[in-house]
Each structure stands twice: as structure tokens, then as C-alpha cells.
KENUZA-177050 format. One record per residue: residue number from 0; x, y, z of N, C-alpha, C in turn. Coordinates in steps of 0.001 Angstrom, whole numbers, always signed. Atoms other than C-alpha are relative to their C-alpha. Layout:
BEGIN
[NUM,[X,Y,Z],[X,Y,Z],[X,Y,Z]]
...
% end
This chain:
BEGIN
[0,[-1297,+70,-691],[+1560,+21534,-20836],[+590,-1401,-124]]
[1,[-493,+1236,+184],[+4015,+18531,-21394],[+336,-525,+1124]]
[2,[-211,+517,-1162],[+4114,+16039,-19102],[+1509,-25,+548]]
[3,[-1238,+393,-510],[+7105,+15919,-16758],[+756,-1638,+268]]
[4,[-473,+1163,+232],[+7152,+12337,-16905],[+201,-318,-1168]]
[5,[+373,+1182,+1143],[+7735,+9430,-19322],[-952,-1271,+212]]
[6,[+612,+1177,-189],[+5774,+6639,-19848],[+1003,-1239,-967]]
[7,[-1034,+1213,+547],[+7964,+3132,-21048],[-1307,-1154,-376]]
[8,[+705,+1135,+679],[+6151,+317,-23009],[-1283,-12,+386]]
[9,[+1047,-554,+190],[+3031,+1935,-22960],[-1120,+110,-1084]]
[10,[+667,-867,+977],[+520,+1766,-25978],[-626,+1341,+128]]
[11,[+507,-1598,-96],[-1513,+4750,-27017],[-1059,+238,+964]]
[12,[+707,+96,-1688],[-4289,+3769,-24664],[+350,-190,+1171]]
[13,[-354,-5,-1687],[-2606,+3023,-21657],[+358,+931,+385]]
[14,[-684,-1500,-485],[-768,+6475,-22155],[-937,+1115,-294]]
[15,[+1084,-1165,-213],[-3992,+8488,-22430],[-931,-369,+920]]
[16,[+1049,+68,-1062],[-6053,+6707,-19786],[+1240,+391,+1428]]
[17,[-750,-331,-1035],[-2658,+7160,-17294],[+254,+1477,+28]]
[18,[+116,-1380,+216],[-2186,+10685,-18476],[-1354,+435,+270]]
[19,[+1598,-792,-479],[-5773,+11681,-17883],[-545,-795,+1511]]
[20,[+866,+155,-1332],[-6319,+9545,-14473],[+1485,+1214,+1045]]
[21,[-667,-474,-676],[-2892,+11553,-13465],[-534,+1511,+401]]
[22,[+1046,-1292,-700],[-4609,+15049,-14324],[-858,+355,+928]]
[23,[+969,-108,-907],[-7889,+14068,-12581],[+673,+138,+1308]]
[24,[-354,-278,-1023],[-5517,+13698,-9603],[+510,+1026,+577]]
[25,[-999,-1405,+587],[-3473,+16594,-10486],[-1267,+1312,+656]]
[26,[+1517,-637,-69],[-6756,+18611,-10457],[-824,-92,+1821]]
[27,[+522,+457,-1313],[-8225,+17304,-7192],[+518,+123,+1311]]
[28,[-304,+427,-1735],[-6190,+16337,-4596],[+2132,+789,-612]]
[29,[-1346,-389,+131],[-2669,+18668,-5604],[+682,+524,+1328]]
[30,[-645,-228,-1162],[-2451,+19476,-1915],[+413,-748,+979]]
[31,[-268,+1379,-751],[-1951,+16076,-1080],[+1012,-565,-927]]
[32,[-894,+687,+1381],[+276,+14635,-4465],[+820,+906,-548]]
[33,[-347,-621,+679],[+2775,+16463,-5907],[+1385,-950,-932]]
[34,[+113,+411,+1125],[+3008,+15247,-9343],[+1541,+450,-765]]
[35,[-1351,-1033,+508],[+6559,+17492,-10275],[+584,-1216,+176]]
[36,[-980,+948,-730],[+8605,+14488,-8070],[-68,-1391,-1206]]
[37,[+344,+1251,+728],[+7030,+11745,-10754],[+802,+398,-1128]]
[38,[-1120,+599,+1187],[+9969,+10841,-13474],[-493,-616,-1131]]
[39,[+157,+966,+860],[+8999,+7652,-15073],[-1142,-572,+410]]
[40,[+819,+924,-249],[+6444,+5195,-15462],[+382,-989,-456]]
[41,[-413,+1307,+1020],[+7254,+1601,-16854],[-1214,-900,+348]]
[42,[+707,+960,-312],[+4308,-648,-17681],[+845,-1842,-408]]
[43,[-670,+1229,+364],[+5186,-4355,-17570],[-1516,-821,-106]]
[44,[+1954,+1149,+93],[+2631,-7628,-18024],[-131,-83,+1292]]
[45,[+202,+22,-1289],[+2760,-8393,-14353],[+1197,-101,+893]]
[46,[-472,-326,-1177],[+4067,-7931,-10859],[+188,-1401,+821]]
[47,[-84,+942,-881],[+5167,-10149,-8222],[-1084,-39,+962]]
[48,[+329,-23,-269],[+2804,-11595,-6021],[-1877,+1057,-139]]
[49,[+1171,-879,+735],[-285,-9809,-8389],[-102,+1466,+664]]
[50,[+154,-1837,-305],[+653,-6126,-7420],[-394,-193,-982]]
[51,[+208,-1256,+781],[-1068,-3290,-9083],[+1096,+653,-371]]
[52,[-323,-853,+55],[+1479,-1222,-8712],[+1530,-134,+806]]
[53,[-791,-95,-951],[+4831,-210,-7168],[+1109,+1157,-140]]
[54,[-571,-1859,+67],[+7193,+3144,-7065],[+1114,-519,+872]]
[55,[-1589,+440,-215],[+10763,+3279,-6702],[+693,+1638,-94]]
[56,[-745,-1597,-172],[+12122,+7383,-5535],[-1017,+737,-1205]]
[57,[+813,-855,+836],[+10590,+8875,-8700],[-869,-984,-1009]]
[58,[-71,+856,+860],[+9759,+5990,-10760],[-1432,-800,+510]]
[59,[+1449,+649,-276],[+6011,+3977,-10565],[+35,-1011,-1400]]
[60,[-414,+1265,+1235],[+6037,+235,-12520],[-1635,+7,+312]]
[61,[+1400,+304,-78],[+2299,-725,-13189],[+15,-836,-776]]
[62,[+598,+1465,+580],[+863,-4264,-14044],[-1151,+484,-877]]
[63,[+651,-30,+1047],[-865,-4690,-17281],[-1580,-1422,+618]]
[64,[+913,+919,-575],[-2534,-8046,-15744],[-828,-66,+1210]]
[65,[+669,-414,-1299],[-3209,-6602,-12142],[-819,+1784,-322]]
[66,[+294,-1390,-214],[-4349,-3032,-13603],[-768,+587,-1367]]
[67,[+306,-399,+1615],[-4398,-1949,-17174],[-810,-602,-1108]]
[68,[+734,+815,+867],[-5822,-4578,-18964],[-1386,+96,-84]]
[69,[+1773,-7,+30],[-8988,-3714,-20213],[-646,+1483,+531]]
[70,[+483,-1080,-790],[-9154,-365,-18657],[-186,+1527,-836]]
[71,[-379,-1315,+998],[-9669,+3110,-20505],[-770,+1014,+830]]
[72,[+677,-697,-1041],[-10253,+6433,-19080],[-20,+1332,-749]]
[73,[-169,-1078,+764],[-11169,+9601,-20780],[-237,+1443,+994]]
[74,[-27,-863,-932],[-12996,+11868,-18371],[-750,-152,+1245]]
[75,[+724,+828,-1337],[-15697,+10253,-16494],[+259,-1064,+471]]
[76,[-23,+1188,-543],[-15740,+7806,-13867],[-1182,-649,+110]]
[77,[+1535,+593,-492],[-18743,+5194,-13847],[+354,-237,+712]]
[78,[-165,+902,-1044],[-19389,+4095,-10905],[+66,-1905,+495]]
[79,[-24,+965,+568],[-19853,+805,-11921],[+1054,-849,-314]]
[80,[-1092,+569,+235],[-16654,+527,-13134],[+1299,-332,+1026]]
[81,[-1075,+762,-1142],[-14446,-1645,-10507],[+1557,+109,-554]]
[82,[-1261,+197,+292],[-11371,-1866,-12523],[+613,+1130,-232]]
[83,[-13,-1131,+237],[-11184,+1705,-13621],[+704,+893,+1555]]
[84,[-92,-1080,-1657],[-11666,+3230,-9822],[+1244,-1051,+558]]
[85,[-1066,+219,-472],[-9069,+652,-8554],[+930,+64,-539]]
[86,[-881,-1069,+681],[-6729,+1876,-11247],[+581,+1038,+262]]
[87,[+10,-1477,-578],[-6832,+5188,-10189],[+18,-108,+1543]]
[88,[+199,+164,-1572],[-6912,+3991,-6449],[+1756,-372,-227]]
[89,[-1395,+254,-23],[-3453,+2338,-7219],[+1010,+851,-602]]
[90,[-1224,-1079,+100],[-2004,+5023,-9206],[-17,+1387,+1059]]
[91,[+29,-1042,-1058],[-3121,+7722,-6312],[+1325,-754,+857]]
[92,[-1255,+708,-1328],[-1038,+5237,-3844],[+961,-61,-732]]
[93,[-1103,-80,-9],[+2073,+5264,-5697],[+522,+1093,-462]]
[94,[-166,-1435,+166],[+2069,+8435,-6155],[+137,+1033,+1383]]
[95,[-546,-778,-1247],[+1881,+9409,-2712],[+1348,-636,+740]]
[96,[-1122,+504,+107],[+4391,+7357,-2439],[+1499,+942,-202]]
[97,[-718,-1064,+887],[+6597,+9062,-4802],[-37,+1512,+640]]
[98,[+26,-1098,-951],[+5903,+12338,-3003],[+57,+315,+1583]]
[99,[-305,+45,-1348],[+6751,+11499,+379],[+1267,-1145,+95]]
[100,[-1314,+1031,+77],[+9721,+9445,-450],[+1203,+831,+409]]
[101,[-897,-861,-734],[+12275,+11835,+795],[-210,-22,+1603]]
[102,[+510,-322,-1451],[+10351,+12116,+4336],[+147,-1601,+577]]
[103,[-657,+1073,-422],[+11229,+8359,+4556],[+1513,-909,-435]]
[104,[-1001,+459,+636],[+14485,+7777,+2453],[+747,-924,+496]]
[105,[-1144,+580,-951],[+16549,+6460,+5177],[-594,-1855,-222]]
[106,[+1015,+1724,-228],[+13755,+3398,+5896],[-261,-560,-1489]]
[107,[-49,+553,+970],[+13383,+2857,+2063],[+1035,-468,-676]]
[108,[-1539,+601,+471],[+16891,+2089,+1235],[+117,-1358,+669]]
[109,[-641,+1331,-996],[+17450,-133,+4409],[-1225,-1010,-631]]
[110,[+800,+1467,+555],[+14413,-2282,+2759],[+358,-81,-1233]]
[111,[-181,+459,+1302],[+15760,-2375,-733],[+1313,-742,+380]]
[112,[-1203,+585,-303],[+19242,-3182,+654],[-137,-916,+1260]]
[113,[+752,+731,-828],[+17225,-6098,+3130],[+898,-569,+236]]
[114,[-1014,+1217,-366],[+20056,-8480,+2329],[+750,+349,+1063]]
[115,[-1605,-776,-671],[+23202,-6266,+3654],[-846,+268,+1925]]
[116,[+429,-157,-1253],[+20590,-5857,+7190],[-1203,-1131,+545]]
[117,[+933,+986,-578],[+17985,-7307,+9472],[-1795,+15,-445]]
[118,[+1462,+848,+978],[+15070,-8841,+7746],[-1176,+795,+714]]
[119,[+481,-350,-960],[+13201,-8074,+11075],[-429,+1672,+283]]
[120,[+218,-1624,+527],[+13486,-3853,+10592],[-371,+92,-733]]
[121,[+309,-297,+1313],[+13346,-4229,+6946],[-1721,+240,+1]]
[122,[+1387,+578,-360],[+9579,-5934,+7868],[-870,+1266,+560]]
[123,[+884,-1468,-943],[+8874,-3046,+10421],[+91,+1033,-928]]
[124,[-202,-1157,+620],[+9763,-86,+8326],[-627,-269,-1030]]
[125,[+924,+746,+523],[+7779,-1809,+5795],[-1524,+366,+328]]
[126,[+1495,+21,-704],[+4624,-2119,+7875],[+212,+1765,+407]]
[127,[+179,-1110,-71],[+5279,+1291,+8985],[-450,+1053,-879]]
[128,[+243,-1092,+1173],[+5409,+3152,+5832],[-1441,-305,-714]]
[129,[+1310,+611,+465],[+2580,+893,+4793],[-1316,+673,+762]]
[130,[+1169,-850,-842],[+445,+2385,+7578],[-320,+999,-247]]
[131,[+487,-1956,+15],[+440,+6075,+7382],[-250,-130,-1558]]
[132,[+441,-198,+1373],[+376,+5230,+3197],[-1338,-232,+162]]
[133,[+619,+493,-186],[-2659,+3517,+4139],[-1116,+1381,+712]]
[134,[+788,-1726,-478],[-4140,+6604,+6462],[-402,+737,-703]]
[135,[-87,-703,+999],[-3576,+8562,+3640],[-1004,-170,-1283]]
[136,[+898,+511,+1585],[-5181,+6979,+432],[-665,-955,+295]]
[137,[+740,+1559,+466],[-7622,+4367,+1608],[-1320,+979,-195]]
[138,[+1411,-234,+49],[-10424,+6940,+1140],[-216,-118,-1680]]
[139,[+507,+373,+1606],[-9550,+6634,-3090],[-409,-1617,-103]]
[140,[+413,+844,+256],[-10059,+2770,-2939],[-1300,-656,-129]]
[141,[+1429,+689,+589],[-12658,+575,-3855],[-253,-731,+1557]]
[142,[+723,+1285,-447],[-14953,-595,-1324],[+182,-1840,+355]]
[143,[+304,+1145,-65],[-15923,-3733,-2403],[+1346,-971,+97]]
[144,[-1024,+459,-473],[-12436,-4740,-2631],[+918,-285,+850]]
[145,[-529,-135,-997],[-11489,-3642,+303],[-457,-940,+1227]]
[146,[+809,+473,-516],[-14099,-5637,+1626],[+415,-1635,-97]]
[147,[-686,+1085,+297],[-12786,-9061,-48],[+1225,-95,+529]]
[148,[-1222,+323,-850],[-9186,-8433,+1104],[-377,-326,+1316]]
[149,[-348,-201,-1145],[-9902,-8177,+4364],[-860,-1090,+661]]
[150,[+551,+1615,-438],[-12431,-11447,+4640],[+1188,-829,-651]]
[151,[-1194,+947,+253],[-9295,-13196,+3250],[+913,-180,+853]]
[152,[-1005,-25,-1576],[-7294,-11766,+5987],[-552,-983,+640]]
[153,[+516,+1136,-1220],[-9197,-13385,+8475],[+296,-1245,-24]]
[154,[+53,+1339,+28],[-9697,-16671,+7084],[+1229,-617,-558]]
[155,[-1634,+1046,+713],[-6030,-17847,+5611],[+291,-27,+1104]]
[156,[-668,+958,-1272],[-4365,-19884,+7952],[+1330,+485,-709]]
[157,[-1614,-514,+575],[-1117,-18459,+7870],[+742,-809,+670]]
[158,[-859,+966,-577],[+241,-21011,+10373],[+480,-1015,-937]]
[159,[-153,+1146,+421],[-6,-23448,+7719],[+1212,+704,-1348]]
[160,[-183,-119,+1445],[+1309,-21587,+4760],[+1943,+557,+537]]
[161,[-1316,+56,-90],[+5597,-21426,+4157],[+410,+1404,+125]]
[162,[-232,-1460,-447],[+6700,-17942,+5725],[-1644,+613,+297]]
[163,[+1416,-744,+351],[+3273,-17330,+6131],[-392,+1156,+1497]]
[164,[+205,-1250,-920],[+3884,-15126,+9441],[+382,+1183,-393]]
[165,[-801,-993,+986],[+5827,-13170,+7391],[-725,+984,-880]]
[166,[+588,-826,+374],[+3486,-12278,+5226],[-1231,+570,+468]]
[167,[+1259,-799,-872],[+885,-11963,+7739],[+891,+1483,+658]]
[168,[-475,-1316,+151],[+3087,-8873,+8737],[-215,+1056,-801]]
[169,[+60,-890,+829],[+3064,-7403,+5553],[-1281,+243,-608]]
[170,[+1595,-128,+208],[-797,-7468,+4884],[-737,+859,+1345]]
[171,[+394,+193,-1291],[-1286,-6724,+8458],[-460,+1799,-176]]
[172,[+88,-1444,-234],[-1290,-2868,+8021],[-1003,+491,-1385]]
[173,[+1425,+363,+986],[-3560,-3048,+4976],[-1581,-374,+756]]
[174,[+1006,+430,-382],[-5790,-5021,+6865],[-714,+1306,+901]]
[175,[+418,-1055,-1246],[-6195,-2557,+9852],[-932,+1598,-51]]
[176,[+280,-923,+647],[-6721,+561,+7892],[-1196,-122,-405]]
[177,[+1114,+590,+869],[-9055,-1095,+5671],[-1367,-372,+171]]
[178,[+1151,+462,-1102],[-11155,-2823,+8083],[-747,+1110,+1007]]
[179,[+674,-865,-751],[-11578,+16,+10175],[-458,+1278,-484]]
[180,[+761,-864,+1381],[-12631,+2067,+6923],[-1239,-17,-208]]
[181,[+1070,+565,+406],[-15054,-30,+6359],[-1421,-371,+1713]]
[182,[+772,+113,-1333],[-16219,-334,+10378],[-419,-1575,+32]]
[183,[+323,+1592,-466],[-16055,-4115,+10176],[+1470,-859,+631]]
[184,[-1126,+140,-850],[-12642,-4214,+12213],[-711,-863,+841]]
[185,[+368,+336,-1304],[-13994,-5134,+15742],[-901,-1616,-465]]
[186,[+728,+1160,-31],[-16268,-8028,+14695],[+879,-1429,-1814]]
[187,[-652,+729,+636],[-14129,-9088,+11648],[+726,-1065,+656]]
[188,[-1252,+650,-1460],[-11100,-9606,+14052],[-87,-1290,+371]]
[189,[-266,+1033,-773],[-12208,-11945,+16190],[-724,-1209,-925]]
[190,[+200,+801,+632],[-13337,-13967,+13386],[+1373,-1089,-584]]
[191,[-1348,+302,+41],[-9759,-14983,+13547],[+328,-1330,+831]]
[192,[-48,+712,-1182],[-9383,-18401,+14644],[+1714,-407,+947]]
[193,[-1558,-250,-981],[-5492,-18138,+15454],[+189,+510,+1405]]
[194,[-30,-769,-544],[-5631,-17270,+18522],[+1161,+1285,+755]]
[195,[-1400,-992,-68],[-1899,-15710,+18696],[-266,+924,-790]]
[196,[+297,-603,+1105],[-2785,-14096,+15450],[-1049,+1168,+66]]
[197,[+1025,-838,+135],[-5889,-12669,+16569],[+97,+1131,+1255]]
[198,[-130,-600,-1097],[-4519,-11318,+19850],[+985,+1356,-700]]
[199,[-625,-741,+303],[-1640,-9832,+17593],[-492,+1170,-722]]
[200,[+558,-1192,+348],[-3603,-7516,+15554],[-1312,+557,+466]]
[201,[+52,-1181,-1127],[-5121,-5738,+18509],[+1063,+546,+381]]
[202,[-1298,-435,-823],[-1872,-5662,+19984],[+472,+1025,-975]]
[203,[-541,-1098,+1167],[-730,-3998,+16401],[-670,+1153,-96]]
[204,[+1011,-1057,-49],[-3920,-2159,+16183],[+295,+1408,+768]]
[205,[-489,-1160,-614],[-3434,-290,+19196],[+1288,+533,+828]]
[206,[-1165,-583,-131],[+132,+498,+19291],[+498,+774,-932]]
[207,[+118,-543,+1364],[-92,+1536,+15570],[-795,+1529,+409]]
[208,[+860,-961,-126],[-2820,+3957,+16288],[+526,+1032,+1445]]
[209,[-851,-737,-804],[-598,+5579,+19409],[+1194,+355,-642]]
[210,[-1066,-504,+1105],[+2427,+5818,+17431],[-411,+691,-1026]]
[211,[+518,-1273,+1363],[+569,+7939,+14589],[+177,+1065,+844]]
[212,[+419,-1276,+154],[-400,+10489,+16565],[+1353,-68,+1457]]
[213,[-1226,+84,-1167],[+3163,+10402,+19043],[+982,+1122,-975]]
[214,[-742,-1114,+847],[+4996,+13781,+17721],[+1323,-2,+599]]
[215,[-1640,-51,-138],[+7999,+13098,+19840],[+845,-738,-312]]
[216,[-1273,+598,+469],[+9603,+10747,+18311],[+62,-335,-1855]]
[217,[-49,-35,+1240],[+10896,+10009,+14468],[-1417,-1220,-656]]
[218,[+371,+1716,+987],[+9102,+7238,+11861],[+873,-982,-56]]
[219,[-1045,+1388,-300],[+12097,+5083,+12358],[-328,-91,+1526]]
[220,[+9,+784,-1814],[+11792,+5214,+16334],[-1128,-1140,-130]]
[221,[+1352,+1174,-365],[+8176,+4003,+15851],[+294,-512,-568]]
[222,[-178,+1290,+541],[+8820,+1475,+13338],[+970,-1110,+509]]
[223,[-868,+1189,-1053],[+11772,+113,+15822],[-1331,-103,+1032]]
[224,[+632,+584,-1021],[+8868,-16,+18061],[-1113,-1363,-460]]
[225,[+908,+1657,+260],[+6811,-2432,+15636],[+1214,-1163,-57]]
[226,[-1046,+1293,+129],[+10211,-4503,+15133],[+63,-844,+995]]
[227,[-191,+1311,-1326],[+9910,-5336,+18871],[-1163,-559,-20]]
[228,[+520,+1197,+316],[+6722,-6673,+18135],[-89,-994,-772]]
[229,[-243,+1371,+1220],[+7367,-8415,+15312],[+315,-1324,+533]]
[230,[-975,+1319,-990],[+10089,-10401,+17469],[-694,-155,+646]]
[231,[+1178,+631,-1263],[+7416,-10994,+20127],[-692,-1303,-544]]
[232,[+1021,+861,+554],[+5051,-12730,+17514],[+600,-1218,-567]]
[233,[-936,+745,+205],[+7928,-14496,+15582],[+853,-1128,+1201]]
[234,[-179,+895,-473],[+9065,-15833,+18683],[-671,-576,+1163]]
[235,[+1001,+875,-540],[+5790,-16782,+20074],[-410,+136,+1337]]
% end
């Protein structure tokens, strides 16, 4: 059957290990991904800030330097192989992406069009969508990686670094997921010597984890409800 996508500046290996990690997904998990909604692919050399990966309505860009490089995939997975399984960990996530992009349209516009609004929503709706993506696909990721991000969390001093609350936001819902994947949340945490920082993701923790399972109101209400913390933390 011919694929419904394209692939863009692709050699012949990158477009038979992406075509065959898409099947395996295709195959597996089709009651979770649906693969019809996927358009395009465009590989480039790299991403901002060393993404893997990133998806745009139908459309998924993938890093050659954060992903591809070096990677080939025919039918098996070793286990062994780290770069391979987080490959396939990053094309699962922008793929669910891509298939639940309608169920957030509204909140993905207002963050592409960040300028024309408030930075502050953009951020929340952001972290929001980041969360439940996160719910969703952290059981394809890697471990051990998951394991390194999230001792990095801890220890960067984000006070020191230029916007660096900022991007402690946008890691923040990564972290949470991740950490409590792995069951080294609770004692990670307070390895946090910020102590604003370390108070805030509890505070995120469990307002995040009430807002998932809160059926009366939209994904924009709750994500206006992380915006008012945002402004809490932002202004100290």
C-alpha cells in the first residue's frame, strides 16, 4: 500500500528506516495513532535547541543530528540500541501529536501566533498540551534517557541562566511525567536546591494531576489555570 505521506530531503535510508518504524507503529498501537492525518515529513540537519523532532497540523520535521544520524531500522529492535528506540520514541510523539491536533487547534495557533498574544498563555497551553502528550507516550521512551533529563532538571540553576524561568516552564511537564515514570519524582524533587523552584513543581505536580482527570471543564480552562500559576512563579 502507498504511503499517504511524503518524505522531503530524505535519502534512501532514512526513508526506509522512517517508513518501517511508521508501520511498526501502524501495526501496534493504531488505536492510539492514526497515521491517515500524517501529510509530510521534512528531514533537516538540526533543530532548535537539539529537538528530535517537531509536527506542525499534518506535517512532522525530524533532526538528522538529534535523530537520524546513524540510525537504520529494518524490522527488529535491539535492545541495546539507544538511538534507534529513541527514534521511534520521538517519531511515536509527533505523531500523536499530529493525531490529536484538531482536539487542540484553538491552543496551537494562539502559540504559533505568540507574538500577536500573551507570552504567559502561549507558555500555559504549551505546558498543557505538553502534559497529556507526555501521559500518553512516555511509556515508548527510553529509560535511560529519561533518567538523564530529569537529573539535569534538578541540578541547572535556572535562576542564573537568561530566561531561564521560562524555560524551566517548558521542561517542567516533561520533567513530571518522566520522573514519576520512572518513580524517582518524590526524592528527585527535593533534590532541588531552589527553594521557590522546588516548592513550584509540587505546586504544578498536583494541580496538573487534578486537572487531568477534571471532566468539567475544557483543555483551555485548565491551561488558563496553569497561566495563573505561571504568573504566581514569574512574579515571585
Amino acid at each position: 500500500m502507498k504511503n499517504a505521506y511524503e518524505i522531503l530531503n530524505g535519502t534512501k535510508d532514512e526513508e526506509q528506516t522512517i517508513n518501517n518504524i511508521i508501520k511498526l507503529i501502524e501495526e501496534r498501537y493504531s488505536e492510539k495513532i492514526c497515521i491517515s492525518r500524517l501529510k509530510k515529513i521534512e528531514i533537516v540537519d538540526k533543530l532548535d535547541y537539539g529537538s528530535s523532532g517537531r509536527s506542525l497540523v499534518d506535517k512532522i520535521i525530524l533532526s538528522r543530528k538529534n535523530g537520524l544520524d546513524g540510525v537504520y531500522f529494518e524490522n527488529e529492535i535491539p535492545v541495546n540500541n539507544i538511538k534507534l528506540r529513541m527514534l521511534i520514541s520521538t517519531i511515536y510523539h509527533e505523531l500523536w501529536h499530529i493525531s490529536t491536533w484538531k482536539d487542540y487547534e484553538d491552543m496551537y495557533e494562539y502559540i504559533v501566533n505568540c507574538e500577536k498574544g500573551d507570552l504567559v498563555i502561549a507558555y500555559a497551553y504549551m505546558y498543557w498540551i505538553e502534559y497529556i502528550a507526555h501521559v500518553e507516550t512516555v511509556f515508548m521512551e527510553v529509560p535511560e534517557i529519561m533518567n538523564k533529563f530529569c537529573n539535569n532538571f534538578v541540578s541547572k540553576k535556572w535562576s542564573e541562566l537568561e530566561y531561564g524561568y521560562s524555560y524551566f516552564i517548558k521542561e517542567l511537564p516533561y520533567y513530571l511525567i518522566r520522573s514519576q515514570y520512572l518513580n524517582i519524582f518524590d526524592d528527585l524533587t527535593k533534590e532541588i536546591r531552589n527553594n521557590e523552584l522546588k516548592d513550584a513543581v509540587f505546586i504544578f505536580d498536583k494541580e496538573s494531576k487534578h486537572l487531568l482527570h477534571d471532566n468539567k471543564i475544557s483543555d483551555r480552562e485548565k491551561a488558563n489555570v496553569i497561566a495563573d500559576l505561571i504568573v504566581k512563579l514569574l512574579e515571585g
